[in-house]
C-alpha positions in Angstrom: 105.4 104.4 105.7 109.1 103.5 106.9 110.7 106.8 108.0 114.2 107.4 107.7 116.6 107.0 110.9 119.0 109.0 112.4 122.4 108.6 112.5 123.3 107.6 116.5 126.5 108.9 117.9 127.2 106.0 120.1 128.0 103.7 117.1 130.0 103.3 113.8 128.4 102.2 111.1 132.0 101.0 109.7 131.7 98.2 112.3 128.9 97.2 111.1 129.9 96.6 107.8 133.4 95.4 108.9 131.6 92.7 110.8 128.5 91.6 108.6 130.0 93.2 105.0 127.8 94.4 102.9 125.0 92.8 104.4 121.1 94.2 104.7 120.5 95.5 107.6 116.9 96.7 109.1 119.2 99.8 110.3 121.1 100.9 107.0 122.0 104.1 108.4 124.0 103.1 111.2 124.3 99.1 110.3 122.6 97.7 112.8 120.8 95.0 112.6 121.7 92.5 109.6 118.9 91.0 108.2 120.7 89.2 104.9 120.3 85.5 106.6 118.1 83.4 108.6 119.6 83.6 111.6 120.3 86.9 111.5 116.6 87.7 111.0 115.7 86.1 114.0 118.6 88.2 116.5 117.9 91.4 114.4 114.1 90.6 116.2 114.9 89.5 119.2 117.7 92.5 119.9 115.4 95.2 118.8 113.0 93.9 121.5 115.3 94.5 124.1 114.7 97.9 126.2 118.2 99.0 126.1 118.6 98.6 122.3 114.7 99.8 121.5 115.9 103.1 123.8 118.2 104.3 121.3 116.1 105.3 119.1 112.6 107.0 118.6 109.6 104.8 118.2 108.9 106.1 114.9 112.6 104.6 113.9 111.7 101.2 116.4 108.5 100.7 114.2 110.4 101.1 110.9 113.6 98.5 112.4 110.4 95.9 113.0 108.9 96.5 109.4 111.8 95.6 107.8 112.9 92.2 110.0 109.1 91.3 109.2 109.4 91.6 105.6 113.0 90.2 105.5 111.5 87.0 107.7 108.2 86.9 105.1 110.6 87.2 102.3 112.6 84.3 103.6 110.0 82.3 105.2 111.5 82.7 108.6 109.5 82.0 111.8 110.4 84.8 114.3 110.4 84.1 117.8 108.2 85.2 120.7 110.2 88.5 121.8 109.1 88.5 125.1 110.6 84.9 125.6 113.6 86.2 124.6 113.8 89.5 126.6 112.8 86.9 129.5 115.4 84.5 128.8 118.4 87.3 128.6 117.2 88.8 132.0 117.4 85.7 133.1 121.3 84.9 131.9 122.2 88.8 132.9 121.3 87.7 136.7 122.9 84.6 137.4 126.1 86.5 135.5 126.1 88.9 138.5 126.4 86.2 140.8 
């Protein structure tokens, strides 16, 4: 069963909306995560993967984020990507911008 998530300190869920509008997001609480189109779906799944964003919150909170981009990408039909490809990829593109 999706538990509920906390609110974090180091965002503002007005951004959220002022960015996305009233989107869905797999993170209503702090709106996070969009999950309103295709595309979205599939960065919502891929950024939730990512150590540094997965960090900020409990793994309770990490499951429930991933429950609701797989049922948004079912709901749509929506193919999400390998996230370790991903993860791979932007380690990759962080490096060679330190150069």
């Amino acid at each position: 069963m999706p538990r509920k998530i906390h609110r974090r300190r180091d965002t503002n869920p007005r951004q959220g909306l002022a960015k996305y509008g009233k989107a869905t997001f797999a993170d209503p609480v702090n709106k996070k995560y969009p999950i309103d189109t295709p595309g979205r779906i599939k960065a919502a799944w891929a950024y939730i993967h990512q150590p540094a964003n997965a960090a900020k919150y409990t793994d309770e909170e990490v499951r429930t984020i991933k429950i609701r981009i797989r049922r948004a990408a079912k709901a749509r039909k929506v193919t999400l990507p390998d996230p370790d490809e991903f993860v791979e990829l932007m380690a990759r593109v962080r490096k060679r911008g330190r150069r």
